[in-house]
PDB file of N, CA, C and O in Angstrom:
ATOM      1  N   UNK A   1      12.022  49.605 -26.551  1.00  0.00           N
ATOM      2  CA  UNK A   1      11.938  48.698 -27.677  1.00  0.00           C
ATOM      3  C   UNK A   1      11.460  47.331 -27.174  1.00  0.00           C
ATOM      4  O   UNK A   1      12.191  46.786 -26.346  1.00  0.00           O
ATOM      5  N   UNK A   2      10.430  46.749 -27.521  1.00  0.00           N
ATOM      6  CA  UNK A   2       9.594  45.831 -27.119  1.00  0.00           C
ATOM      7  C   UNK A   2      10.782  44.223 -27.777  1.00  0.00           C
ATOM      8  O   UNK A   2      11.238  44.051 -28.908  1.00  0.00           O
ATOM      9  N   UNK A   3      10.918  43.446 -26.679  1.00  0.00           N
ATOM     10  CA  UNK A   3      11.301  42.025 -26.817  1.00  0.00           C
ATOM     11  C   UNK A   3      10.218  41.090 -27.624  1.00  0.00           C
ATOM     12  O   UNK A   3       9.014  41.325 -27.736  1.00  0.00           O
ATOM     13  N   UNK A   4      10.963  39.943 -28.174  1.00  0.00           N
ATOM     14  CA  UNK A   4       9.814  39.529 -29.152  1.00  0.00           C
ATOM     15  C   UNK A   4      10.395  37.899 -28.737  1.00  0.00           C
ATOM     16  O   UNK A   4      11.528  37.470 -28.954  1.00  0.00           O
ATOM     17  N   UNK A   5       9.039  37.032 -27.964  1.00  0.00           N
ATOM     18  CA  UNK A   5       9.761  35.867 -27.603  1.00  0.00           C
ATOM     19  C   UNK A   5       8.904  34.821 -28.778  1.00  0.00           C
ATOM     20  O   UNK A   5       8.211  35.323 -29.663  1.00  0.00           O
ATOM     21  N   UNK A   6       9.060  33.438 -28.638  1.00  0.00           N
ATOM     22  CA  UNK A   6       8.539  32.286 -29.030  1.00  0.00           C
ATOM     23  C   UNK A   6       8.863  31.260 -27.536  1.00  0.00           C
ATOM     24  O   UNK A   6       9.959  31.127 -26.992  1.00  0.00           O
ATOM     25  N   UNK A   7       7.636  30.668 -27.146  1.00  0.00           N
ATOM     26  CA  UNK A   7       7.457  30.720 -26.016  1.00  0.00           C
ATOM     27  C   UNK A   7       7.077  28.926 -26.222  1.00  0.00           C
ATOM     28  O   UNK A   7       6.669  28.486 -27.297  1.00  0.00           O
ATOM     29  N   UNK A   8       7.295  28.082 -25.034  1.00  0.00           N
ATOM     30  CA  UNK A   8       6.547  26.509 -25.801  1.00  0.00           C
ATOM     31  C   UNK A   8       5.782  26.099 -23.765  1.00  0.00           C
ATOM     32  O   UNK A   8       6.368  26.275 -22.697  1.00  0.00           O
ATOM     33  N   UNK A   9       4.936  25.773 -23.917  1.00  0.00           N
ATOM     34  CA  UNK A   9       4.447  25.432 -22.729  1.00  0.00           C
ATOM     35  C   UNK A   9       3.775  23.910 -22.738  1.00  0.00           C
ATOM     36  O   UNK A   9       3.258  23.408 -23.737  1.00  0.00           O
ATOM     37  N   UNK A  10       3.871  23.328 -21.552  1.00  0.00           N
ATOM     38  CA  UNK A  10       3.297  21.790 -21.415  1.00  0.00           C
ATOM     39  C   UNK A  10       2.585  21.903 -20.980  1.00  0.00           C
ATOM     40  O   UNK A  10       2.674  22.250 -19.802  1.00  0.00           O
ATOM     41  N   UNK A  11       1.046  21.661 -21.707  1.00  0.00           N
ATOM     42  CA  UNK A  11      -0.217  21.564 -20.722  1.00  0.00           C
ATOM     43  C   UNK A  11      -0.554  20.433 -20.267  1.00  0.00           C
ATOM     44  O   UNK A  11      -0.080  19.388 -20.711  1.00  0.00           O
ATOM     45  N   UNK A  12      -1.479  20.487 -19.252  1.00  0.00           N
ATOM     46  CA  UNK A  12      -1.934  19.409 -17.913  1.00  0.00           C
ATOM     47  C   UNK A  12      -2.288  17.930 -18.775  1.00  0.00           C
ATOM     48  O   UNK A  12      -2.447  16.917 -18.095  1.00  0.00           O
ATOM     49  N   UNK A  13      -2.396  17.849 -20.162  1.00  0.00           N
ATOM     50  CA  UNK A  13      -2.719  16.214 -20.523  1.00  0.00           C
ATOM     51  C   UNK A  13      -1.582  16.148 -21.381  1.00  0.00           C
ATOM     52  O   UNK A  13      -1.617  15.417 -22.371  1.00  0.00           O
ATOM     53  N   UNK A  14      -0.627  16.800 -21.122  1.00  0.00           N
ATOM     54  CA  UNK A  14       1.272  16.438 -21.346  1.00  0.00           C
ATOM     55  C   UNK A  14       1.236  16.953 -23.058  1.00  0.00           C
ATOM     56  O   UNK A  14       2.179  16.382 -23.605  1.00  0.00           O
ATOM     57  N   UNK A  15       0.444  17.864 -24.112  1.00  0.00           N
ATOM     58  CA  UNK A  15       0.337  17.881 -25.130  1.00  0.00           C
ATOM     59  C   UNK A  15       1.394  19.861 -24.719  1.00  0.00           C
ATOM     60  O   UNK A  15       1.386  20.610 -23.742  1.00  0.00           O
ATOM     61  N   UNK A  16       2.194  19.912 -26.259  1.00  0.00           N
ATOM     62  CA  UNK A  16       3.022  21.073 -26.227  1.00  0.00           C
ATOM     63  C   UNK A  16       2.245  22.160 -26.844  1.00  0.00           C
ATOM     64  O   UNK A  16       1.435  21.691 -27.643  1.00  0.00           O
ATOM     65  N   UNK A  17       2.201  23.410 -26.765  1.00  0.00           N
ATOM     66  CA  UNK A  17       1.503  24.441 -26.780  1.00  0.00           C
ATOM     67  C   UNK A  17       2.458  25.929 -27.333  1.00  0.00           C
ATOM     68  O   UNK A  17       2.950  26.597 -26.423  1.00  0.00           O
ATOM     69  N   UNK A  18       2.676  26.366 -28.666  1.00  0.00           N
ATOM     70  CA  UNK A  18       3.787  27.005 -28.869  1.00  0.00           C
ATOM     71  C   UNK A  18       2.944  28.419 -29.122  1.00  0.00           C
ATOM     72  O   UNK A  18       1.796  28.172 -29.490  1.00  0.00           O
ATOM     73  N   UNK A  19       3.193  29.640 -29.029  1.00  0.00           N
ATOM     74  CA  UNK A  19       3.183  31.030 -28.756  1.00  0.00           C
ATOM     75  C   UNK A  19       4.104  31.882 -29.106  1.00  0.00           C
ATOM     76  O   UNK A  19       5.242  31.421 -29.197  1.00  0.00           O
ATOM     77  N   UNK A  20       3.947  33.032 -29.339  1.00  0.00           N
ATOM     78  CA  UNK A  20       4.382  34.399 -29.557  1.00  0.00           C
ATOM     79  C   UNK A  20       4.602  35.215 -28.344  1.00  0.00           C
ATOM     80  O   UNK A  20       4.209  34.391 -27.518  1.00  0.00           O
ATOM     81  N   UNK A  21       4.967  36.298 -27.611  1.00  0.00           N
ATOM     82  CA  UNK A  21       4.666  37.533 -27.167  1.00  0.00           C
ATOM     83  C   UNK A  21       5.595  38.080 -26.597  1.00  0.00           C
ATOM     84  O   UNK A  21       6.696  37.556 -26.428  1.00  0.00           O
ATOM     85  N   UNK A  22       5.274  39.195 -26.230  1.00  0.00           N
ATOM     86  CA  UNK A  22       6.733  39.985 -25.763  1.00  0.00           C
ATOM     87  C   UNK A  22       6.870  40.060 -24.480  1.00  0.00           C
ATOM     88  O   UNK A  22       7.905  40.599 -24.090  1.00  0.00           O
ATOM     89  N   UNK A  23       6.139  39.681 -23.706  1.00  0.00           N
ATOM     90  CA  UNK A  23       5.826  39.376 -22.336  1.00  0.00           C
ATOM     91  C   UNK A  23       5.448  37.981 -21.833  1.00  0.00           C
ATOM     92  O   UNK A  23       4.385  37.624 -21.324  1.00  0.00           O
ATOM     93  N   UNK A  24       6.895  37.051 -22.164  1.00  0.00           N
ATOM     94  CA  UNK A  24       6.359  35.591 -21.544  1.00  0.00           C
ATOM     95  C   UNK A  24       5.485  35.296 -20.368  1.00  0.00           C
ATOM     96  O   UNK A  24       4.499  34.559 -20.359  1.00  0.00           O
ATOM     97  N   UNK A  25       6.057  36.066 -19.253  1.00  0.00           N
ATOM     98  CA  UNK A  25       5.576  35.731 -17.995  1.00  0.00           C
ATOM     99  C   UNK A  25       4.047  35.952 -17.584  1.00  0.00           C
ATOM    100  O   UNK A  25       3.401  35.366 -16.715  1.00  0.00           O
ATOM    101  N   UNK A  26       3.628  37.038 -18.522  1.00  0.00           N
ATOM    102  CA  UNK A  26       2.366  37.101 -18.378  1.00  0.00           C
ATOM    103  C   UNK A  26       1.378  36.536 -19.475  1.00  0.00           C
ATOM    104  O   UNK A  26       0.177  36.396 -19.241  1.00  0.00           O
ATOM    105  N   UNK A  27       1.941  36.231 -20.647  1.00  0.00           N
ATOM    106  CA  UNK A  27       1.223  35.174 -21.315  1.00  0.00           C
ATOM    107  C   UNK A  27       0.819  33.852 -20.775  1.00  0.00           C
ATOM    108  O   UNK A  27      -0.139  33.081 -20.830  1.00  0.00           O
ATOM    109  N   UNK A  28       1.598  33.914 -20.411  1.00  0.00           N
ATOM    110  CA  UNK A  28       1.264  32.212 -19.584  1.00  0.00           C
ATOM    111  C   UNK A  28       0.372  32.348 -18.315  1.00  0.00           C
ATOM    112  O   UNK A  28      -0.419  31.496 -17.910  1.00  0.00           O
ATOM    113  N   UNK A  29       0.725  34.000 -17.552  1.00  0.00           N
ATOM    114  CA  UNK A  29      -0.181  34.090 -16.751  1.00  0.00           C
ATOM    115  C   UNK A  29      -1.708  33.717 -16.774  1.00  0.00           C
ATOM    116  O   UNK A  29      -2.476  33.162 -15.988  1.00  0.00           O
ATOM    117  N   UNK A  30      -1.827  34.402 -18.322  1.00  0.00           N
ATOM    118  CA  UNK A  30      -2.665  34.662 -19.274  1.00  0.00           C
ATOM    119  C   UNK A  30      -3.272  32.997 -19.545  1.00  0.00           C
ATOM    120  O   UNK A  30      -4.392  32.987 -19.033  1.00  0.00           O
ATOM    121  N   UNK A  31      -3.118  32.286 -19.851  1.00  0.00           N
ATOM    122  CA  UNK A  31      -3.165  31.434 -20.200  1.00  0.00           C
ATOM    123  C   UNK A  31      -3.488  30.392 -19.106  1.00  0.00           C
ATOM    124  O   UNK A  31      -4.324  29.535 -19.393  1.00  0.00           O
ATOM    125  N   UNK A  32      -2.975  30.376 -18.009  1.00  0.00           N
ATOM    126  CA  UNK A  32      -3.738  30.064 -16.827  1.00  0.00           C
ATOM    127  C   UNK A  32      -4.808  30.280 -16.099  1.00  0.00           C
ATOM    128  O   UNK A  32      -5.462  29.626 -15.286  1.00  0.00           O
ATOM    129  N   UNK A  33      -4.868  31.668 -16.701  1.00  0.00           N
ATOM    130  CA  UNK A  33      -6.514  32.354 -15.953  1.00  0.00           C
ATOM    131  C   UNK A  33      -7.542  31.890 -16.624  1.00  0.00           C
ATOM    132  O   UNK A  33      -8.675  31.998 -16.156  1.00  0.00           O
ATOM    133  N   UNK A  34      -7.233  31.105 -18.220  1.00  0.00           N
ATOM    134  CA  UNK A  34      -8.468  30.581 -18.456  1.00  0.00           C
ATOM    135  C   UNK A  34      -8.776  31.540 -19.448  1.00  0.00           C
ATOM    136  O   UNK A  34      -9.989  31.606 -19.649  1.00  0.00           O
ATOM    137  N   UNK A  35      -7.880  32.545 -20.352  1.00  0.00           N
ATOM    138  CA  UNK A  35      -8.153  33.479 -21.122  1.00  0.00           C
ATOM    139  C   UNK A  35      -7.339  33.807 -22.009  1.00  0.00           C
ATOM    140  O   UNK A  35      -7.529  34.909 -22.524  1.00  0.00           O
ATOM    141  N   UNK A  36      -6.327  33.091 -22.423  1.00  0.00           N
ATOM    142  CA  UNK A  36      -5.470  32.782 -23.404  1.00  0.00           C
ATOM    143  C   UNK A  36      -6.015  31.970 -24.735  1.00  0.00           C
ATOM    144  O   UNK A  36      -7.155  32.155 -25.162  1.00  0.00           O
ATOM    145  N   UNK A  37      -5.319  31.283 -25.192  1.00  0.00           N
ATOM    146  CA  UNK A  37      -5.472  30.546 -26.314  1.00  0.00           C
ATOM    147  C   UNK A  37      -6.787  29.199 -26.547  1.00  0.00           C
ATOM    148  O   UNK A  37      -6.688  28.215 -25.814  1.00  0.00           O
ATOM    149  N   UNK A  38      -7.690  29.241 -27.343  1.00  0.00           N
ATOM    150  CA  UNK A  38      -8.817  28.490 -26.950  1.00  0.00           C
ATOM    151  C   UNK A  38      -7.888  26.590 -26.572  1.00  0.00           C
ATOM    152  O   UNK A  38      -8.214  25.694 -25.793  1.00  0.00           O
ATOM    153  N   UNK A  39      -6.903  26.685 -27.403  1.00  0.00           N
ATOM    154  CA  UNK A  39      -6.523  25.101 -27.373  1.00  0.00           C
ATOM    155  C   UNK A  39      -5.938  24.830 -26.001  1.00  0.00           C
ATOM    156  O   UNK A  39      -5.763  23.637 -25.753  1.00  0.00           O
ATOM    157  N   UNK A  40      -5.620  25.654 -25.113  1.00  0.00           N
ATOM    158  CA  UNK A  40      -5.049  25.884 -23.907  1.00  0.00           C
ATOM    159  C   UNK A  40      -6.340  25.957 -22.576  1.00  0.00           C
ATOM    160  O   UNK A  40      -6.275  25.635 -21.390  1.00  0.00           O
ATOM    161  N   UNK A  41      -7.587  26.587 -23.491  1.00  0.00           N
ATOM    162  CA  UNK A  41      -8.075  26.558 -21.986  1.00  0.00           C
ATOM    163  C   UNK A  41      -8.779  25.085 -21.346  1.00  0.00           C
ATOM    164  O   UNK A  41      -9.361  25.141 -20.263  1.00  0.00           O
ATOM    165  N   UNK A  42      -8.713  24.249 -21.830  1.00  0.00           N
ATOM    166  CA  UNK A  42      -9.217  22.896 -21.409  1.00  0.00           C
ATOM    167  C   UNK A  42      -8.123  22.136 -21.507  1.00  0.00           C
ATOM    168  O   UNK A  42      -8.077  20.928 -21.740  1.00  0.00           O
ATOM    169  N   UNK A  43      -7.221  22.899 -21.317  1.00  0.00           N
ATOM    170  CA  UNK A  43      -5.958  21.839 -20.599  1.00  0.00           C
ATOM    171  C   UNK A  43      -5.046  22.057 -19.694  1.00  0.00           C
ATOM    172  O   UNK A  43      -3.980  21.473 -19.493  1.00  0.00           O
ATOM    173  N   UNK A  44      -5.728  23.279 -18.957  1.00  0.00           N
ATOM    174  CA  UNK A  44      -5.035  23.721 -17.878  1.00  0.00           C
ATOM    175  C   UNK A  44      -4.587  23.046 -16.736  1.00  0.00           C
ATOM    176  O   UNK A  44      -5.491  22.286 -16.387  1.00  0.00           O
ATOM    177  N   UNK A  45      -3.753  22.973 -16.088  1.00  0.00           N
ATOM    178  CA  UNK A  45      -2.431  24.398 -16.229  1.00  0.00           C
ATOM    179  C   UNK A  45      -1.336  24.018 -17.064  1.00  0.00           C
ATOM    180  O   UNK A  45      -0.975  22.892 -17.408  1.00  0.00           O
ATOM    181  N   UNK A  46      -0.862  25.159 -17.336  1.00  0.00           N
ATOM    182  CA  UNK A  46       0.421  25.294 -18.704  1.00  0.00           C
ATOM    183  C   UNK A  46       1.187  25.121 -17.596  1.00  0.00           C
ATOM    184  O   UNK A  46       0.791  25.254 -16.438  1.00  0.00           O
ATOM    185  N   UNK A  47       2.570  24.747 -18.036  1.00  0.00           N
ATOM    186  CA  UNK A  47       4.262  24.685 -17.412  1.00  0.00           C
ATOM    187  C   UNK A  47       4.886  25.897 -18.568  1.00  0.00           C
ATOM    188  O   UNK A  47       4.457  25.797 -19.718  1.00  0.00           O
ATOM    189  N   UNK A  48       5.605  26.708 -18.349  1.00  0.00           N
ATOM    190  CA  UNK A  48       6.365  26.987 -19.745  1.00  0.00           C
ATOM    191  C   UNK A  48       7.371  26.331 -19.218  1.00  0.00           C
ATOM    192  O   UNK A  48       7.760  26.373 -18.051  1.00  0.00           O
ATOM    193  N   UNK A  49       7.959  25.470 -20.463  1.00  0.00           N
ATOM    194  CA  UNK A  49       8.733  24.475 -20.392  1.00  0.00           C
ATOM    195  C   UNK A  49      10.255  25.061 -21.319  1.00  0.00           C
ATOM    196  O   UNK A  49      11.348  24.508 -21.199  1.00  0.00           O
ATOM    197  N   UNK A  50      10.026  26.110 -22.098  1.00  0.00           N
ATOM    198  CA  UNK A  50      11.209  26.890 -23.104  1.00  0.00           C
ATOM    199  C   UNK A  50      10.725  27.971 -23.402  1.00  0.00           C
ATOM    200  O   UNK A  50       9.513  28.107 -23.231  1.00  0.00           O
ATOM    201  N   UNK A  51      11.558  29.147 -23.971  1.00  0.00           N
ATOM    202  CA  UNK A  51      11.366  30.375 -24.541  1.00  0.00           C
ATOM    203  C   UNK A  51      12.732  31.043 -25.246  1.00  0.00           C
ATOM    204  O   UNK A  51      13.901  31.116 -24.865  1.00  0.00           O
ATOM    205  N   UNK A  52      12.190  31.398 -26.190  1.00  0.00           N
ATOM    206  CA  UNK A  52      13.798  31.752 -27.036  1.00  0.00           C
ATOM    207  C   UNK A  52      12.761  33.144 -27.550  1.00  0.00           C
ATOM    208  O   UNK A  52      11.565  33.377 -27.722  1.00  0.00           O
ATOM    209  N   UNK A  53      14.768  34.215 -27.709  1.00  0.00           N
ATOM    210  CA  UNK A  53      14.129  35.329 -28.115  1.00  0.00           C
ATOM    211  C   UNK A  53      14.749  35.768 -29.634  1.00  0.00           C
ATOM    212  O   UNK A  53      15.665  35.053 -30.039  1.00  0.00           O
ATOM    213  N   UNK A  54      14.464  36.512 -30.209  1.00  0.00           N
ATOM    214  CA  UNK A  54      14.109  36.784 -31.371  1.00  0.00           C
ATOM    215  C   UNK A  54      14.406  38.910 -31.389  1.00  0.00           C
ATOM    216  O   UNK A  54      13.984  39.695 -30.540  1.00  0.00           O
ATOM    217  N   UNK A  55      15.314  39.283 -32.772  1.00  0.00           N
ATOM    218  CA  UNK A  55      15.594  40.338 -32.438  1.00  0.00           C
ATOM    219  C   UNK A  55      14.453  41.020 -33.258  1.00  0.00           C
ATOM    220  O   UNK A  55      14.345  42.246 -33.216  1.00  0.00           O
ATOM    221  N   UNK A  56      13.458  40.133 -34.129  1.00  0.00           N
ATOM    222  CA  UNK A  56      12.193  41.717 -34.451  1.00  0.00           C
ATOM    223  C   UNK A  56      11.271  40.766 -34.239  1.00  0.00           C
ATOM    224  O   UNK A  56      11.613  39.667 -33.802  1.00  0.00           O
ATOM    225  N   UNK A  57      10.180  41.017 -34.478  1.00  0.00           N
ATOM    226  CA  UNK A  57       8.614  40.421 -34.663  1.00  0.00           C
ATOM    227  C   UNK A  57       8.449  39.523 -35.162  1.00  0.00           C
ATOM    228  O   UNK A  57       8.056  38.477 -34.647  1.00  0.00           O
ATOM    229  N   UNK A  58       8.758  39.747 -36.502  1.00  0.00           N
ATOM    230  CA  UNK A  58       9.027  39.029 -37.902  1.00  0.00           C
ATOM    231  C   UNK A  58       9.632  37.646 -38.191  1.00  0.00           C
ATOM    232  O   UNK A  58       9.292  36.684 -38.879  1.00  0.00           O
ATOM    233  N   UNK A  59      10.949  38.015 -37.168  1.00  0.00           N
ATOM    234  CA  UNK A  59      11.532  36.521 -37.041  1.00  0.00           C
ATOM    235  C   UNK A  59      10.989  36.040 -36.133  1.00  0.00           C
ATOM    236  O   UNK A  59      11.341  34.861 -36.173  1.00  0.00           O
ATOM    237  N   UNK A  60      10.130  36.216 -35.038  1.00  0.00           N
ATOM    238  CA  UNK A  60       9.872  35.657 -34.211  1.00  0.00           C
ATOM    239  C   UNK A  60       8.806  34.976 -34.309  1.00  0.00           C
ATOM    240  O   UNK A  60       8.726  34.006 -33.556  1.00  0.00           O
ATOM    241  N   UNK A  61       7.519  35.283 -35.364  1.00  0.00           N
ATOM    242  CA  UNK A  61       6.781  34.939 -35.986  1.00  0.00           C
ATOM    243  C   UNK A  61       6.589  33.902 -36.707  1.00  0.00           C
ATOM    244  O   UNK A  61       5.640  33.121 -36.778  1.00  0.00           O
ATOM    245  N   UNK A  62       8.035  33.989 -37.484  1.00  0.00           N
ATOM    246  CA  UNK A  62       8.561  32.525 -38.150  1.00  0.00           C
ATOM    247  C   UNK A  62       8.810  31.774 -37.730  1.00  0.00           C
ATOM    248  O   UNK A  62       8.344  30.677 -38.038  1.00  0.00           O
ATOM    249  N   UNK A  63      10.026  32.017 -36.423  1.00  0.00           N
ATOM    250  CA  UNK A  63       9.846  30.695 -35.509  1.00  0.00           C
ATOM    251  C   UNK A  63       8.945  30.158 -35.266  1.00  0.00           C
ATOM    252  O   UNK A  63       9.056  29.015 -35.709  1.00  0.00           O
ATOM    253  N   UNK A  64       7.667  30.359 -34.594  1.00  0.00           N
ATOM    254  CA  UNK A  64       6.923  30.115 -33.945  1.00  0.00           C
ATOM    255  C   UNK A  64       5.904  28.939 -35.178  1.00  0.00           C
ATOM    256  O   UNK A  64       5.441  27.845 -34.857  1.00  0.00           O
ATOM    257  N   UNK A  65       5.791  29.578 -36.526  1.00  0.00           N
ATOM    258  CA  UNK A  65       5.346  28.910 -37.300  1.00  0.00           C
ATOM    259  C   UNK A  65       5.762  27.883 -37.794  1.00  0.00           C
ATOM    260  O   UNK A  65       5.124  27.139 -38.539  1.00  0.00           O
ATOM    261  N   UNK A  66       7.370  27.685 -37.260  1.00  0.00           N
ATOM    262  CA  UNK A  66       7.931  26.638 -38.058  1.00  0.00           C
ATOM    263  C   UNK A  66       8.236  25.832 -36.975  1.00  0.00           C
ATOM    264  O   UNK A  66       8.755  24.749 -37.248  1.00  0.00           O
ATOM    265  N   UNK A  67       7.926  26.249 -35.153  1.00  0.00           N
ATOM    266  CA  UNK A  67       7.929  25.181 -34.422  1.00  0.00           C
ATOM    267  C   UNK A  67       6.451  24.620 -34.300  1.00  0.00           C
ATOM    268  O   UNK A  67       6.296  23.583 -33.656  1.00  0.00           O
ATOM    269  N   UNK A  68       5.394  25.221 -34.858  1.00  0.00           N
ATOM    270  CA  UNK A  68       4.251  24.613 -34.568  1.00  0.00           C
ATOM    271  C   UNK A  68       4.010  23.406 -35.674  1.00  0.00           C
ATOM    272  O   UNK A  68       3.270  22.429 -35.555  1.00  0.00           O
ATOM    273  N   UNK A  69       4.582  23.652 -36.423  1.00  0.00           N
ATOM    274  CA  UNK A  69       4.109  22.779 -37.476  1.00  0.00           C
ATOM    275  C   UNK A  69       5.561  21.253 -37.469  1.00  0.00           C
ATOM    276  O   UNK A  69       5.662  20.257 -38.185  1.00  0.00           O
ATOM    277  N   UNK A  70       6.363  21.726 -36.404  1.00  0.00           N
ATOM    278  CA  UNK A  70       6.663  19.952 -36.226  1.00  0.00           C
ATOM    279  C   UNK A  70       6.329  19.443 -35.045  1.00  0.00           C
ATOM    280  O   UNK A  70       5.970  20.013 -34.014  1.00  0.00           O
ATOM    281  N   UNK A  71       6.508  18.098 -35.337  1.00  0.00           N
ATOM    282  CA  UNK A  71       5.984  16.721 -34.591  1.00  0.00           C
ATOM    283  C   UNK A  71       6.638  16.817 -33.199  1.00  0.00           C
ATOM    284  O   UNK A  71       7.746  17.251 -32.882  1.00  0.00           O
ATOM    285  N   UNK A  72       5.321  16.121 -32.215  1.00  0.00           N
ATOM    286  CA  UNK A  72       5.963  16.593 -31.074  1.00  0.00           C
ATOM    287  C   UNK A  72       7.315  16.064 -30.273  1.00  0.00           C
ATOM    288  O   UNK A  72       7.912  16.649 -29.370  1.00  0.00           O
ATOM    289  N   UNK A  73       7.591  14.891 -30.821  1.00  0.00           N
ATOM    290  CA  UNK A  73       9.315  14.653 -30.624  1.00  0.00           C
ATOM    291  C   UNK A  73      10.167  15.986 -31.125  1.00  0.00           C
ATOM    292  O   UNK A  73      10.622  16.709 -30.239  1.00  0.00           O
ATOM    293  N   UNK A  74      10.354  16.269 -32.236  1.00  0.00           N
ATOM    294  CA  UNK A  74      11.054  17.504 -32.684  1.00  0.00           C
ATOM    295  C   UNK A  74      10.917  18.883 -31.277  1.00  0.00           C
ATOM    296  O   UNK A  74      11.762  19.411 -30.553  1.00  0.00           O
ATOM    297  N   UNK A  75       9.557  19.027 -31.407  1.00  0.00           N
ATOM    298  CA  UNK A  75       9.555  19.828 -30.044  1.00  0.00           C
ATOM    299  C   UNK A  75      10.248  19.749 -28.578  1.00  0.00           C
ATOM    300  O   UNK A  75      10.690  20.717 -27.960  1.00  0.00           O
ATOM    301  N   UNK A  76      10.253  18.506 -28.184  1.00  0.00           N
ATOM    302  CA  UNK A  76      11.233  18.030 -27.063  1.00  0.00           C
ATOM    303  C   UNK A  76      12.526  18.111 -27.602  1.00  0.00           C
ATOM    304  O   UNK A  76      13.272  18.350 -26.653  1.00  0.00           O
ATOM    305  N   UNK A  77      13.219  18.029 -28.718  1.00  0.00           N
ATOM    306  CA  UNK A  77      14.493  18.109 -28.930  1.00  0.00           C
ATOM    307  C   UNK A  77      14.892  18.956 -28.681  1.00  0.00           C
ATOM    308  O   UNK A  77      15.997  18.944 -28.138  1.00  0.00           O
ATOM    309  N   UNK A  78      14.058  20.472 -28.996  1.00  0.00           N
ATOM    310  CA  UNK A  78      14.283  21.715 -28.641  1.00  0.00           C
ATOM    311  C   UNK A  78      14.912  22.377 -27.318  1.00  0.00           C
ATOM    312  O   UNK A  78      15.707  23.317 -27.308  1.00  0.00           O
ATOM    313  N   UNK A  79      14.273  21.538 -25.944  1.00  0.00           N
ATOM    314  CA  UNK A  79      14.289  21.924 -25.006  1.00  0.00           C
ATOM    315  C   UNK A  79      15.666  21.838 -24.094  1.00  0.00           C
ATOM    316  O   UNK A  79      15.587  22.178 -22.913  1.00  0.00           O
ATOM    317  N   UNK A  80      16.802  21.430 -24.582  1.00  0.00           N
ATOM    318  CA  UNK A  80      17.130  20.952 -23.503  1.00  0.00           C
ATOM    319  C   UNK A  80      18.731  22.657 -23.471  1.00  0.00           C
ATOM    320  O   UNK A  80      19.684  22.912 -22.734  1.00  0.00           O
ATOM    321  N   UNK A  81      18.133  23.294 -24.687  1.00  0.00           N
ATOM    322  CA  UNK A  81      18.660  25.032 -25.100  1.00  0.00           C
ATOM    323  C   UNK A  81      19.204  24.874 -26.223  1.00  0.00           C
ATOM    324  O   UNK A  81      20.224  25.546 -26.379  1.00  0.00           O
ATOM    325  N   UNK A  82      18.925  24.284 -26.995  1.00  0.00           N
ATOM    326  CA  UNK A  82      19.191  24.469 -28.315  1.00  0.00           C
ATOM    327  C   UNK A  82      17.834  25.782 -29.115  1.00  0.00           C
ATOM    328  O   UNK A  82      16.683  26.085 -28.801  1.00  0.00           O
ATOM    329  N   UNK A  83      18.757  26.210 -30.187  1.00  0.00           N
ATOM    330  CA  UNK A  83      18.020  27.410 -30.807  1.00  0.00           C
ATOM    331  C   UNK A  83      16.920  26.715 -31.519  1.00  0.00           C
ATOM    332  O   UNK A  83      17.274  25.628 -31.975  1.00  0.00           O
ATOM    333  N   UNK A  84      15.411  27.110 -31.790  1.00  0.00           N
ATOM    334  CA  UNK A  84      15.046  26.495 -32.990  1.00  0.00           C
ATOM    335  C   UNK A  84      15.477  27.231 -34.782  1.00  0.00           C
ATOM    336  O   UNK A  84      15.121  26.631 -35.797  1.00  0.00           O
TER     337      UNK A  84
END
């Protein structure tokens, strides 16, 4: 049964970068090689800086939509293990 994360990474000009997948470690791999997300590849290298998991798709989906769409203070509030 496949894990379902929401993932937040700091790229190289300090701007936050939020994601989906069920395989953090290699998304970001992903994302370093220069073959991830277009807003990511000209700001390489990512940090993942948080990751929270999620028990289906669905919710995890939502998270992800409802951390992208706040301001990037809100995003740092997140980090220090609080749930979003």
């Amino acid at each position: 049964m496949p894990r379902h994360f929401v993932y937040l990474v700091r790229c190289a000009d300090g701007t936050l970068y939020t994601g989906y997948s069920t395989d953090v470690a290699r998304r970001v791999s992903v994302h370093n090689s220069g073959k991830g997300a277009k807003y990511t590849r000209s700001r390489l290298p990512v940090v993942l800086v948080a990751h929270w998991e999620y028990p289906s798709r669905g919710e995890a989906l939502s998270a992800e939509h409802r951390i992208r769409r706040m301001r990037p203070a809100a995003k740092l509030a997140l980090l220090p293990g609080d749930s979003p």
